[in-house]
PyMOL Python script that loads the backbone (N, CA, C, O; Angstrom):
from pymol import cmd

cmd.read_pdbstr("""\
ATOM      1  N   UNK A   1       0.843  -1.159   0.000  1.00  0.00           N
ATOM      2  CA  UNK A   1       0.000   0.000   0.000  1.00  0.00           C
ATOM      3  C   UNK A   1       0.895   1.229   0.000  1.00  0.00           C
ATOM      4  O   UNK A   1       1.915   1.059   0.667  1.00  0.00           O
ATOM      5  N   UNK A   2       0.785   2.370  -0.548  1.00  0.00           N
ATOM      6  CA  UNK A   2       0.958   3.333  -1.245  1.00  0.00           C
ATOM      7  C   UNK A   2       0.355   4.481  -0.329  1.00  0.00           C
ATOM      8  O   UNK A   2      -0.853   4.356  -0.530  1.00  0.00           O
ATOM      9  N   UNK A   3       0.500   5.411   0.462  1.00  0.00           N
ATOM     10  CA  UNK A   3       0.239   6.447   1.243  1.00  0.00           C
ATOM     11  C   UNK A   3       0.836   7.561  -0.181  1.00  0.00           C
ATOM     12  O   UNK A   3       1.950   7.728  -0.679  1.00  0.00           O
ATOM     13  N   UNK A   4      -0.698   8.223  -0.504  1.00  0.00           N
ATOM     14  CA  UNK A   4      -0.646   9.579  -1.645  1.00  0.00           C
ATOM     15  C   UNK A   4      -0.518  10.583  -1.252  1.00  0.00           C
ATOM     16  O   UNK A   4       0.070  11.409  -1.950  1.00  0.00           O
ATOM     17  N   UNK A   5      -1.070  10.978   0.180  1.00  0.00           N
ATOM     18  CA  UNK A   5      -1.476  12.267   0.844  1.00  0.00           C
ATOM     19  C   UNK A   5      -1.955  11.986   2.577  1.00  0.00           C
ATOM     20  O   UNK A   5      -2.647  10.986   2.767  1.00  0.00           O
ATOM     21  N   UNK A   6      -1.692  12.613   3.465  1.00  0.00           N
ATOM     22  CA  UNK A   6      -2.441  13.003   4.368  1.00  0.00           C
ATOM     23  C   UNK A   6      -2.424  14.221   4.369  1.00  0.00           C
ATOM     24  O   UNK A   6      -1.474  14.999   4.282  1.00  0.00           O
ATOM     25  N   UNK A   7      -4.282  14.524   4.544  1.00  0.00           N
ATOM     26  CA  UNK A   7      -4.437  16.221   5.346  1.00  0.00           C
ATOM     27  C   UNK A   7      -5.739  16.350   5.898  1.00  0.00           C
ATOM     28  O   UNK A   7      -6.791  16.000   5.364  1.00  0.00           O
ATOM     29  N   UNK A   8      -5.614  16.779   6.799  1.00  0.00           N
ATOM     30  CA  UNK A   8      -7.015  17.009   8.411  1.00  0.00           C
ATOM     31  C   UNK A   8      -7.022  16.072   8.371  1.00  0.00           C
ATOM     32  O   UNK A   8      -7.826  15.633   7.548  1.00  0.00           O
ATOM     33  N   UNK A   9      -6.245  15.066   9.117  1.00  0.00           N
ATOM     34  CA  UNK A   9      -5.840  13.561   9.517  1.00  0.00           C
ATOM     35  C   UNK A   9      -6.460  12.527   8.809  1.00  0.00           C
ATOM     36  O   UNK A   9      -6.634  11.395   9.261  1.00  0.00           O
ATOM     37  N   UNK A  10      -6.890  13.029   7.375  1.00  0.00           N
ATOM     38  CA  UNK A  10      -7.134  12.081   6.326  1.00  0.00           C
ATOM     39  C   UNK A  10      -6.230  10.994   5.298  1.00  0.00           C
ATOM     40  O   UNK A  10      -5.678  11.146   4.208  1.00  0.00           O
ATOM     41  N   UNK A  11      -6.341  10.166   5.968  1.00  0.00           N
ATOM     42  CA  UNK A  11      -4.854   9.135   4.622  1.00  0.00           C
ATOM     43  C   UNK A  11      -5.241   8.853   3.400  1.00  0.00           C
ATOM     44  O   UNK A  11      -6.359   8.362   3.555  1.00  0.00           O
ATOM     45  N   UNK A  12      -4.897   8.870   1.812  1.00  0.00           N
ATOM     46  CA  UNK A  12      -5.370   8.449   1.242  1.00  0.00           C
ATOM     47  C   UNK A  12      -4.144   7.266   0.762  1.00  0.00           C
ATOM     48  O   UNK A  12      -2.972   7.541   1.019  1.00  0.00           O
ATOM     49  N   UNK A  13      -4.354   6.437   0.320  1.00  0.00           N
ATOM     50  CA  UNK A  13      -3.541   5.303  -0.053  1.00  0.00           C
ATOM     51  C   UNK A  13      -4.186   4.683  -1.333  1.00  0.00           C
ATOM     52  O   UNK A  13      -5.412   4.656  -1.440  1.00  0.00           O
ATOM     53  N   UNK A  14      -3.285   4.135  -2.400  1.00  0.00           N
ATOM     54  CA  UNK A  14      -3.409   3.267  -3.198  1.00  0.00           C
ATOM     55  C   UNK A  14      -2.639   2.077  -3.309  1.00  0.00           C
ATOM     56  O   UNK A  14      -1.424   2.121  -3.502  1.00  0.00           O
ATOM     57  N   UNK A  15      -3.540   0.580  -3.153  1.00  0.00           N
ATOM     58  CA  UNK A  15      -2.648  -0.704  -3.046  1.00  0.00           C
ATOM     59  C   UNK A  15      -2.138  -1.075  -4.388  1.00  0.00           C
ATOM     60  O   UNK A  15      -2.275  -0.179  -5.221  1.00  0.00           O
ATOM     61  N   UNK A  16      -1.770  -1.802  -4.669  1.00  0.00           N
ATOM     62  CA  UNK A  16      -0.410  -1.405  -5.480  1.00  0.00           C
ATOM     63  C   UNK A  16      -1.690  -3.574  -6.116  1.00  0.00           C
ATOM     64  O   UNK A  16      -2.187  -4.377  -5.327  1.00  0.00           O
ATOM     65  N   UNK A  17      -1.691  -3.629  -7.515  1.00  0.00           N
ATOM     66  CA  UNK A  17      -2.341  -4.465  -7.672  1.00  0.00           C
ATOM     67  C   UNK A  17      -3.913  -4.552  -7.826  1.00  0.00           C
ATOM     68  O   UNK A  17      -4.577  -5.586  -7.892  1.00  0.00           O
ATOM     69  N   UNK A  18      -4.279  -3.497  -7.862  1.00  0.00           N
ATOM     70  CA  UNK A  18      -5.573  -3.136  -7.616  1.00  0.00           C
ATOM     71  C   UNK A  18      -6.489  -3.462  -8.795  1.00  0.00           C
ATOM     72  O   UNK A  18      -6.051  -3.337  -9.938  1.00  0.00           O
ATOM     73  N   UNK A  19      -7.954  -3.944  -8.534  1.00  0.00           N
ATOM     74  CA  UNK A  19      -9.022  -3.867  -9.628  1.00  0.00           C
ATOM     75  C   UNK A  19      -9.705  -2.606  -9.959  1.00  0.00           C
ATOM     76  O   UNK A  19      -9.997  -1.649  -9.241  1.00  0.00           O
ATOM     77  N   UNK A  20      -9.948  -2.896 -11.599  1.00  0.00           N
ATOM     78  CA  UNK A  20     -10.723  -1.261 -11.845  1.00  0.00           C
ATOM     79  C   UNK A  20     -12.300  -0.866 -11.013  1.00  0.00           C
ATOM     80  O   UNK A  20     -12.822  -1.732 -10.311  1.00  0.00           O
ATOM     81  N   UNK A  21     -12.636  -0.160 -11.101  1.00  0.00           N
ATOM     82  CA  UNK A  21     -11.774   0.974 -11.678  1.00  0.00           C
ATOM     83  C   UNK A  21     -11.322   1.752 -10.730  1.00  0.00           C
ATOM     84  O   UNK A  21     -11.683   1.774  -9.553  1.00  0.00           O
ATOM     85  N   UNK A  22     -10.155   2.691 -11.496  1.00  0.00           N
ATOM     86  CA  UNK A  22      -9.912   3.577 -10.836  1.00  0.00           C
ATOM     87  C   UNK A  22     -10.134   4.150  -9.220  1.00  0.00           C
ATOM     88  O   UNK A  22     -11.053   4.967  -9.159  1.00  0.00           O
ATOM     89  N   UNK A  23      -9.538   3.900  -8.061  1.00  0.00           N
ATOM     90  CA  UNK A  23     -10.178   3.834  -6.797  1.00  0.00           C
ATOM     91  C   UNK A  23      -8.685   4.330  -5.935  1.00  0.00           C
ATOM     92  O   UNK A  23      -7.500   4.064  -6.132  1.00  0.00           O
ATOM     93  N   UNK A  24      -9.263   5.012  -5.101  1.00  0.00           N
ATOM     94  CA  UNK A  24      -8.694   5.126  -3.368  1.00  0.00           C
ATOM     95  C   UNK A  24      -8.846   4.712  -2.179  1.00  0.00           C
ATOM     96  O   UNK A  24     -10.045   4.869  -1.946  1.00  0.00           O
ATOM     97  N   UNK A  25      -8.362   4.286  -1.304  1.00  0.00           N
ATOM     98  CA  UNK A  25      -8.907   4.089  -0.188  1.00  0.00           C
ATOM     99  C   UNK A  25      -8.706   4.926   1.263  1.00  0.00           C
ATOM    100  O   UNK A  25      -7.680   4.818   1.934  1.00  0.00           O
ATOM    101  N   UNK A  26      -9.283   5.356   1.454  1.00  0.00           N
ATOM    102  CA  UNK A  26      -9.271   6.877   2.382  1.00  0.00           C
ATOM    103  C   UNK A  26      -9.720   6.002   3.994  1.00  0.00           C
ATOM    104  O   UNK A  26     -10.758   5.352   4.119  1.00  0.00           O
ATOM    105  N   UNK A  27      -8.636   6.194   5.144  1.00  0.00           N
ATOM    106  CA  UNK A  27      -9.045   5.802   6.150  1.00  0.00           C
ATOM    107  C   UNK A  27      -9.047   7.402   7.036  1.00  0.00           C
ATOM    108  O   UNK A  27      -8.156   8.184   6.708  1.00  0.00           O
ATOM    109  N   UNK A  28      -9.665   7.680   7.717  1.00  0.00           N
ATOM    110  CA  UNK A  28      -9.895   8.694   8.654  1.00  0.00           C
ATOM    111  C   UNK A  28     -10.563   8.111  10.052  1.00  0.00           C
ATOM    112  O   UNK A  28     -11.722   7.698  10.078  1.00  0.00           O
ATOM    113  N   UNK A  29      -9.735   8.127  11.159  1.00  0.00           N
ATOM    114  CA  UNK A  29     -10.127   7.917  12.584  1.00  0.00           C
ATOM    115  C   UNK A  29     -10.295   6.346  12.138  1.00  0.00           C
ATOM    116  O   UNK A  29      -9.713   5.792  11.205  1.00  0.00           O
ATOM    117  N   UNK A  30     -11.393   5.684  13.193  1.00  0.00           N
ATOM    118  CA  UNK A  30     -11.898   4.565  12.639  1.00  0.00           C
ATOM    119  C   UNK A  30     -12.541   4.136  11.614  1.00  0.00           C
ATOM    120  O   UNK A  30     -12.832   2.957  11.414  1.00  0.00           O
ATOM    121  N   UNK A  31     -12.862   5.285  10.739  1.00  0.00           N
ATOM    122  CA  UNK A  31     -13.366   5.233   9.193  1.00  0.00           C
ATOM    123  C   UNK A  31     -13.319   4.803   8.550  1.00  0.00           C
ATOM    124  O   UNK A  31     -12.154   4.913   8.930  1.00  0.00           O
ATOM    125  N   UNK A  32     -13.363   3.787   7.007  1.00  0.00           N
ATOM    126  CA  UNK A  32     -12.396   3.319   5.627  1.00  0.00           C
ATOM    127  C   UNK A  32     -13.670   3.173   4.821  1.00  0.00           C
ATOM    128  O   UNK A  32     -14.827   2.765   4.927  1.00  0.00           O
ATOM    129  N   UNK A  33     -12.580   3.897   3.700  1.00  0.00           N
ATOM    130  CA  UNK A  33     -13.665   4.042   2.889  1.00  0.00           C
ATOM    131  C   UNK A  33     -12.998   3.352   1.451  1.00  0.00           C
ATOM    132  O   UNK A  33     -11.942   2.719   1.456  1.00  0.00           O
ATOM    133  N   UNK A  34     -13.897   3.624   0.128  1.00  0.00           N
ATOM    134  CA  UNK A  34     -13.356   3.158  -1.100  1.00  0.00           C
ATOM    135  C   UNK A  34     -14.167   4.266  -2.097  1.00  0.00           C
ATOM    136  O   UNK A  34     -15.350   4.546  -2.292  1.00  0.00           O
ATOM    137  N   UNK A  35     -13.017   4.680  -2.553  1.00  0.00           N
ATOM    138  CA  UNK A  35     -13.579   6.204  -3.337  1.00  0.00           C
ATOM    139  C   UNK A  35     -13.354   6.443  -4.765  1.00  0.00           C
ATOM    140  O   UNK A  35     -12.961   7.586  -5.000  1.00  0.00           O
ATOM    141  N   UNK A  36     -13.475   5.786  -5.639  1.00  0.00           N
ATOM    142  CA  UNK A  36     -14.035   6.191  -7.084  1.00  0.00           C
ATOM    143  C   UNK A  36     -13.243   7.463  -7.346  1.00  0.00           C
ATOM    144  O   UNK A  36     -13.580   8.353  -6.564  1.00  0.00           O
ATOM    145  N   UNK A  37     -12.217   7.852  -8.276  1.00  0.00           N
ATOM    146  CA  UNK A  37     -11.532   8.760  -9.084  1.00  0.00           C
ATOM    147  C   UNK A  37     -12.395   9.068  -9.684  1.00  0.00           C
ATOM    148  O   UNK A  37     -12.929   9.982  -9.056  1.00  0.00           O
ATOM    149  N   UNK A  38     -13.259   8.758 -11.138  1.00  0.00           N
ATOM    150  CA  UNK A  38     -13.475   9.510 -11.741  1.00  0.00           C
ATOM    151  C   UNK A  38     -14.961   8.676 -12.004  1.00  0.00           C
ATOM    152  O   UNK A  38     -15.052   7.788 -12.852  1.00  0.00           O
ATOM    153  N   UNK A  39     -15.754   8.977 -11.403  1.00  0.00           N
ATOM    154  CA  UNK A  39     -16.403   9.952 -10.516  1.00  0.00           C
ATOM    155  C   UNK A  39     -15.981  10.222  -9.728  1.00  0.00           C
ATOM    156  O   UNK A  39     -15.109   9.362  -9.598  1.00  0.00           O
ATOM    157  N   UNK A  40     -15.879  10.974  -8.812  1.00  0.00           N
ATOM    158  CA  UNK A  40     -15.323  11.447  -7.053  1.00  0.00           C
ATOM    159  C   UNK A  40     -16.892  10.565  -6.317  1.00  0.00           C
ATOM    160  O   UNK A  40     -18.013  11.073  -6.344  1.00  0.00           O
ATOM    161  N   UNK A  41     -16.715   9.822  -5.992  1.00  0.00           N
ATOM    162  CA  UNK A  41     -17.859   9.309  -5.070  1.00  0.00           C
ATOM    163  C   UNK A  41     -17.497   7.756  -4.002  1.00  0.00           C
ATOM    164  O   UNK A  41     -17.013   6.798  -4.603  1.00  0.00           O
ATOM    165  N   UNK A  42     -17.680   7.660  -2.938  1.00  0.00           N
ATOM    166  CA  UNK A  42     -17.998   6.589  -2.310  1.00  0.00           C
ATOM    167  C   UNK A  42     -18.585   5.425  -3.114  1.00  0.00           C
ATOM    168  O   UNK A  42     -19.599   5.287  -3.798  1.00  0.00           O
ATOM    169  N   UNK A  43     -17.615   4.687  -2.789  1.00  0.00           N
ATOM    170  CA  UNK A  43     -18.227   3.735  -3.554  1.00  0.00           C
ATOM    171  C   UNK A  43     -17.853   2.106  -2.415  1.00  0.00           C
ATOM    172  O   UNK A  43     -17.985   1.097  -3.107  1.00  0.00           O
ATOM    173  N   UNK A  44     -17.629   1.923  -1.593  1.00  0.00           N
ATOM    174  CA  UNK A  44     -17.814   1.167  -0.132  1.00  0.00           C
ATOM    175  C   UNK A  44     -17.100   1.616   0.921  1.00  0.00           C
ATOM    176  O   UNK A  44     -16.000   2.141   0.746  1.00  0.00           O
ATOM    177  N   UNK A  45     -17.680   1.452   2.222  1.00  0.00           N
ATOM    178  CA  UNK A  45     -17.332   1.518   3.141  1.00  0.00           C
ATOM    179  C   UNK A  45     -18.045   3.319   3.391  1.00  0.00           C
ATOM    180  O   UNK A  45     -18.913   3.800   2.663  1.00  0.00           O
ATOM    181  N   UNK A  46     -17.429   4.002   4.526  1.00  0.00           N
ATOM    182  CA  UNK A  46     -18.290   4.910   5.111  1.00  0.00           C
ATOM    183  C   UNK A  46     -17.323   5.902   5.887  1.00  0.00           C
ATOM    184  O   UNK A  46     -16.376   5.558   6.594  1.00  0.00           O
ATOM    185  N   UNK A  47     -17.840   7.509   5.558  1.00  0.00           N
ATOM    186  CA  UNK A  47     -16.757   8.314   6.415  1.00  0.00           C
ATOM    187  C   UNK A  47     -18.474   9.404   7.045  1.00  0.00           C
ATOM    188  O   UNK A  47     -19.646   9.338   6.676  1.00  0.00           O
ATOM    189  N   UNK A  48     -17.832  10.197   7.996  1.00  0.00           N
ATOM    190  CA  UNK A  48     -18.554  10.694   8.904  1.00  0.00           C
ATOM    191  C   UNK A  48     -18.900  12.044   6.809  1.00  0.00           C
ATOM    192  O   UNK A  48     -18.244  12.084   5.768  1.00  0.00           O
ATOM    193  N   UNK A  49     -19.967  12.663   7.182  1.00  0.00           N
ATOM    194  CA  UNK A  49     -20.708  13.800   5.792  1.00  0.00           C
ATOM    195  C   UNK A  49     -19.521  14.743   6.123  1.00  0.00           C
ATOM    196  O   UNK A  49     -18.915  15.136   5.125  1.00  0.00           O
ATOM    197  N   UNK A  50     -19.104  15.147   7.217  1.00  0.00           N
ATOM    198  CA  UNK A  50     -17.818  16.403   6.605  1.00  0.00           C
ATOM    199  C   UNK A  50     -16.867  15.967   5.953  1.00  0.00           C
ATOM    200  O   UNK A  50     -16.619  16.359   4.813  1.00  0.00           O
ATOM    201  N   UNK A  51     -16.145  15.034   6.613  1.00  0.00           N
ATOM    202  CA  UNK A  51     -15.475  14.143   6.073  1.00  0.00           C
ATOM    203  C   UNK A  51     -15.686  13.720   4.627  1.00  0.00           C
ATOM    204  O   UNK A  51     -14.997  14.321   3.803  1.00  0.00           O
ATOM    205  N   UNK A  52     -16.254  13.085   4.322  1.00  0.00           N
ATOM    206  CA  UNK A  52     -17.074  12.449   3.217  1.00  0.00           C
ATOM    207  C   UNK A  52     -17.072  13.624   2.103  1.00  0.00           C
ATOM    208  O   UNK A  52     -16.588  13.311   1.015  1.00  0.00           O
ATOM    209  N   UNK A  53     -17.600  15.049   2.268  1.00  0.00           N
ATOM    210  CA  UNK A  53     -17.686  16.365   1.352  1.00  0.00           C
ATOM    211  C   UNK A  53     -16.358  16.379   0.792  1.00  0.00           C
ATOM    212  O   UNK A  53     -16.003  16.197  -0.373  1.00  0.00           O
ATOM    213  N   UNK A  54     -15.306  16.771   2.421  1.00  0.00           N
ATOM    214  CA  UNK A  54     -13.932  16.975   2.072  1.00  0.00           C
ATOM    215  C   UNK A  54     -13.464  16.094   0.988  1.00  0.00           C
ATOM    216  O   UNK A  54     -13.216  16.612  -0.101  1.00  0.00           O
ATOM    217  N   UNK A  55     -13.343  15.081   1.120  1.00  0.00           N
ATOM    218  CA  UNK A  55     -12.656  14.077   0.369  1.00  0.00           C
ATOM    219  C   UNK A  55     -13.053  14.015  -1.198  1.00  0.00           C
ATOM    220  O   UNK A  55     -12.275  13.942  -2.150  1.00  0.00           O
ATOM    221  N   UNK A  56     -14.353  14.058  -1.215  1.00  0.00           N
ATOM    222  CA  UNK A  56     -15.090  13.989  -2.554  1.00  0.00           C
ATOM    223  C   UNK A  56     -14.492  15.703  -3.107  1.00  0.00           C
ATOM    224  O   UNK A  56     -14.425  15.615  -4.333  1.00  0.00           O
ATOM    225  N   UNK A  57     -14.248  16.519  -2.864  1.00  0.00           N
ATOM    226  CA  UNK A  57     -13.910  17.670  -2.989  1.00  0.00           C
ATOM    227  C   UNK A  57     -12.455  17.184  -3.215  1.00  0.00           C
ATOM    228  O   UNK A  57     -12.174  17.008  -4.401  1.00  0.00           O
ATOM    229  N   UNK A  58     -11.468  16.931  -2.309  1.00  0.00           N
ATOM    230  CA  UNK A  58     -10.294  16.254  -2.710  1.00  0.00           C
ATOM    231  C   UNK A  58      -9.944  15.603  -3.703  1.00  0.00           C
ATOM    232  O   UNK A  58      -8.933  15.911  -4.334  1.00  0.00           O
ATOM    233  N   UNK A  59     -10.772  14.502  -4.055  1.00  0.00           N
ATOM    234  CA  UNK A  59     -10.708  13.641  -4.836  1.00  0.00           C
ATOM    235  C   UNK A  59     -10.796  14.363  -6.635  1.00  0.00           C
ATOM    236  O   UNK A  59     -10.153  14.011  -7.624  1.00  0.00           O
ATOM    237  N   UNK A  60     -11.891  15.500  -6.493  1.00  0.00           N
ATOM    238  CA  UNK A  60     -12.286  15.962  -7.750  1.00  0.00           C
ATOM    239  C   UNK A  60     -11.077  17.229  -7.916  1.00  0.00           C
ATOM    240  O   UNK A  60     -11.173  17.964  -8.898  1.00  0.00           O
ATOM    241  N   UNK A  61     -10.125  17.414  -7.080  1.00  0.00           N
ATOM    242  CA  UNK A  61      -9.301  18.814  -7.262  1.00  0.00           C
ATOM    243  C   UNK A  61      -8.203  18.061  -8.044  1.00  0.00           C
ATOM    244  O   UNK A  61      -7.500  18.512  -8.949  1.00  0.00           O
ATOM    245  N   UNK A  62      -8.199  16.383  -7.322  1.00  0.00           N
ATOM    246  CA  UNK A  62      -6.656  15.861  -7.686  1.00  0.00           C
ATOM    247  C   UNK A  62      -6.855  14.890  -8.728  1.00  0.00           C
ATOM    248  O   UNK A  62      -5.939  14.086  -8.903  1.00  0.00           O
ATOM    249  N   UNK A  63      -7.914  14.811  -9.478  1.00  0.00           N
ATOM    250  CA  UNK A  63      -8.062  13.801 -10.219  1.00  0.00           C
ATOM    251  C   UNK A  63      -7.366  13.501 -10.969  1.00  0.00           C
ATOM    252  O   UNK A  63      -7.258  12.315 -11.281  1.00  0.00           O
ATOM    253  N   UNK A  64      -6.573  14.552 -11.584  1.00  0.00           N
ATOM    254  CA  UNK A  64      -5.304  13.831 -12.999  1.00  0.00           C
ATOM    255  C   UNK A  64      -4.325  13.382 -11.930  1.00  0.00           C
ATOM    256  O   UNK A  64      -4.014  12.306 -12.439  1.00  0.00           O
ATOM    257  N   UNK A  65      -3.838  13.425 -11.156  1.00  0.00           N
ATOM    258  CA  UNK A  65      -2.588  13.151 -10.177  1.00  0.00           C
ATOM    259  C   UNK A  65      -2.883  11.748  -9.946  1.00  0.00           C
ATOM    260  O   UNK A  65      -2.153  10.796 -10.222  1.00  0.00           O
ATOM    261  N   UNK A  66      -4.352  11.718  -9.259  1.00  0.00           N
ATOM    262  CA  UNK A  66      -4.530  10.696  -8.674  1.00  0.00           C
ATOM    263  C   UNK A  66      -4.497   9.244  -9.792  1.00  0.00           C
ATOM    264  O   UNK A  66      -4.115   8.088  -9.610  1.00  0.00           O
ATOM    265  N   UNK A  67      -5.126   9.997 -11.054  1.00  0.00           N
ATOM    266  CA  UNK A  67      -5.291   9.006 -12.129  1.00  0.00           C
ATOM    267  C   UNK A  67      -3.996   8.720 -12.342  1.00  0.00           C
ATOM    268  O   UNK A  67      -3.644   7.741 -11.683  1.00  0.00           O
ATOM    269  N   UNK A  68      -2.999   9.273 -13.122  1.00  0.00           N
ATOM    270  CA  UNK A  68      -1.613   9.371 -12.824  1.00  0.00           C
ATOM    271  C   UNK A  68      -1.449   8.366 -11.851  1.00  0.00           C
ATOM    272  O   UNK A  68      -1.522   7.211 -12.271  1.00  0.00           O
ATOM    273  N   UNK A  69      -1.232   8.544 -10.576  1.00  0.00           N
ATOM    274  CA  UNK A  69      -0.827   7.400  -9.587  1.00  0.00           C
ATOM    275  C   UNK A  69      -1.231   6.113  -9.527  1.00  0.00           C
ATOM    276  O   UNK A  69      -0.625   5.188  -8.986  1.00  0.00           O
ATOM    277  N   UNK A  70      -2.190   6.073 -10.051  1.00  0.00           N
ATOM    278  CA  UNK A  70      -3.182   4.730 -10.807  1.00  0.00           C
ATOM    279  C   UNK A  70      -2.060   4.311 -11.272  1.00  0.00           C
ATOM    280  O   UNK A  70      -1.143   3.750 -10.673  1.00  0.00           O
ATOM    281  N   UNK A  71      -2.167   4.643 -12.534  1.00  0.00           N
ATOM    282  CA  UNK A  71      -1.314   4.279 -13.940  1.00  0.00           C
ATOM    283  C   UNK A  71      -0.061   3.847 -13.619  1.00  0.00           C
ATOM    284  O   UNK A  71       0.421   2.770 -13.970  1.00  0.00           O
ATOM    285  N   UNK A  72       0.597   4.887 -12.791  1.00  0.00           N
ATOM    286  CA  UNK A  72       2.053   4.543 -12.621  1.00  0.00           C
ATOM    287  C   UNK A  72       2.423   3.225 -11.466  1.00  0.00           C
ATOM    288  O   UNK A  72       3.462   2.567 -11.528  1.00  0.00           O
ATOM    289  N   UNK A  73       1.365   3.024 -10.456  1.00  0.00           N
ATOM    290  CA  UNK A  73       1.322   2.004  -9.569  1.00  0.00           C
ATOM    291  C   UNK A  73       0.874   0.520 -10.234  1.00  0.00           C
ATOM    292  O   UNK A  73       1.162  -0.580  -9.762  1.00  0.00           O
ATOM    293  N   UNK A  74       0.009   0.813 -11.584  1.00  0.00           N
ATOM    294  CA  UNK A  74      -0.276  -0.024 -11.911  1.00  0.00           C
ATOM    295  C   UNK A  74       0.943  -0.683 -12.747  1.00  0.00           C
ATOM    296  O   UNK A  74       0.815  -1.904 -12.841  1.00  0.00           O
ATOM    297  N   UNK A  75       2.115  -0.150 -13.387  1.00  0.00           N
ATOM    298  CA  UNK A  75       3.302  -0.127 -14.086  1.00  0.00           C
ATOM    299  C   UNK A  75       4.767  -0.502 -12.856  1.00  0.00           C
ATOM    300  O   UNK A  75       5.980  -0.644 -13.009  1.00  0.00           O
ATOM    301  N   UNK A  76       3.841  -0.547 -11.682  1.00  0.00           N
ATOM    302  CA  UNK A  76       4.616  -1.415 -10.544  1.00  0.00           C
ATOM    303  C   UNK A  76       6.301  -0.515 -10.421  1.00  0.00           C
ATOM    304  O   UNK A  76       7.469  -0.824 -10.186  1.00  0.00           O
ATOM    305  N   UNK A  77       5.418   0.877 -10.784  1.00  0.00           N
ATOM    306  CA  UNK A  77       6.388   2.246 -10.034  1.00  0.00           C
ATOM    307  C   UNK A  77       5.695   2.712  -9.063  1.00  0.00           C
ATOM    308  O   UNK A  77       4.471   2.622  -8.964  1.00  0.00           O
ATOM    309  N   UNK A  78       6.741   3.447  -7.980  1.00  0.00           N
ATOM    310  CA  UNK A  78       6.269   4.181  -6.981  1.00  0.00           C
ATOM    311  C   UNK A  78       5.681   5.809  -7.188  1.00  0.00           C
ATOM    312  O   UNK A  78       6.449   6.730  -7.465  1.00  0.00           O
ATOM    313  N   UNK A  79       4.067   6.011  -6.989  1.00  0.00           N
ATOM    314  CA  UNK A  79       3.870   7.251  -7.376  1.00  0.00           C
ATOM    315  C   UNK A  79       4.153   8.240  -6.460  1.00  0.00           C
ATOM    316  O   UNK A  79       4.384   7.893  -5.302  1.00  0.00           O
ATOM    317  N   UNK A  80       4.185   9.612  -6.811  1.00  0.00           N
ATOM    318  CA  UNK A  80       4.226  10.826  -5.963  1.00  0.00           C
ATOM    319  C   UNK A  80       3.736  10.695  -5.213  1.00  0.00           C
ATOM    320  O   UNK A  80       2.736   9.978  -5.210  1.00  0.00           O
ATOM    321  N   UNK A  81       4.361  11.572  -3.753  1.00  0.00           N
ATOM    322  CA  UNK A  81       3.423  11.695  -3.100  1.00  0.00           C
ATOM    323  C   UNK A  81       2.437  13.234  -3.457  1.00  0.00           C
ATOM    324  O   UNK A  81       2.847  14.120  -4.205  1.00  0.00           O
ATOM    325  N   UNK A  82       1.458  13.258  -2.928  1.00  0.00           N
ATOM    326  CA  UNK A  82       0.393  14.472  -3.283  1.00  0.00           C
ATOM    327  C   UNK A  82       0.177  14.948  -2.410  1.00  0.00           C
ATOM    328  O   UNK A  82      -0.243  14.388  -1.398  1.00  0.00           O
ATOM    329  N   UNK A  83       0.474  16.531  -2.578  1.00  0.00           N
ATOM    330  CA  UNK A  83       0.350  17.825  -1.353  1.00  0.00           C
ATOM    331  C   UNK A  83      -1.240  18.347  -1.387  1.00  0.00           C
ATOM    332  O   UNK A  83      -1.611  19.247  -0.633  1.00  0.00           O
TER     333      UNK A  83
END
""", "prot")
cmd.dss("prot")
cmd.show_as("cartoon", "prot")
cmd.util.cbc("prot")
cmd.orient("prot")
């Protein structure tokens, strides 16, 4: 697993081997979630609605990066990390 970003004690990580599509997995507190790139949306598991806004907001600011980190993790390179 792949740590992309933490911020407001949000982790996002990508496992390295992953099925499509395109996905994150965002743990916050006791939280975990599974979050859809492109769309920005939840797509299993569960974060508290601020939380949940933030991220989906996150998710849609960083989408070429994140897609990017896809791609390049999927090519079994290590991606950036993301500020």
């Amino acid at each position: 697993m792949v740590r992309l970003a933490t911020f407001d004690g949000i982790k996002v990580y990508i496992y390295p081997g992953e099925h499509p599509p395109p996905h994150v997995h965002v743990i916050y507190a006791e939280f975990v979630a599974l979050v859809t790139i492109e769309p920005a949306k939840i797509d299993k598991g569960h974060l508290p609605v601020s939380i949940e806004r933030r991220v989906i907001e996150w998710v849609t600011d960083h989408r070429d990066q994140l897609l990017e980190a896809w791609l390049t993790i999927g090519n079994k390179q290590k991606p950036e990390k993301l500020l």
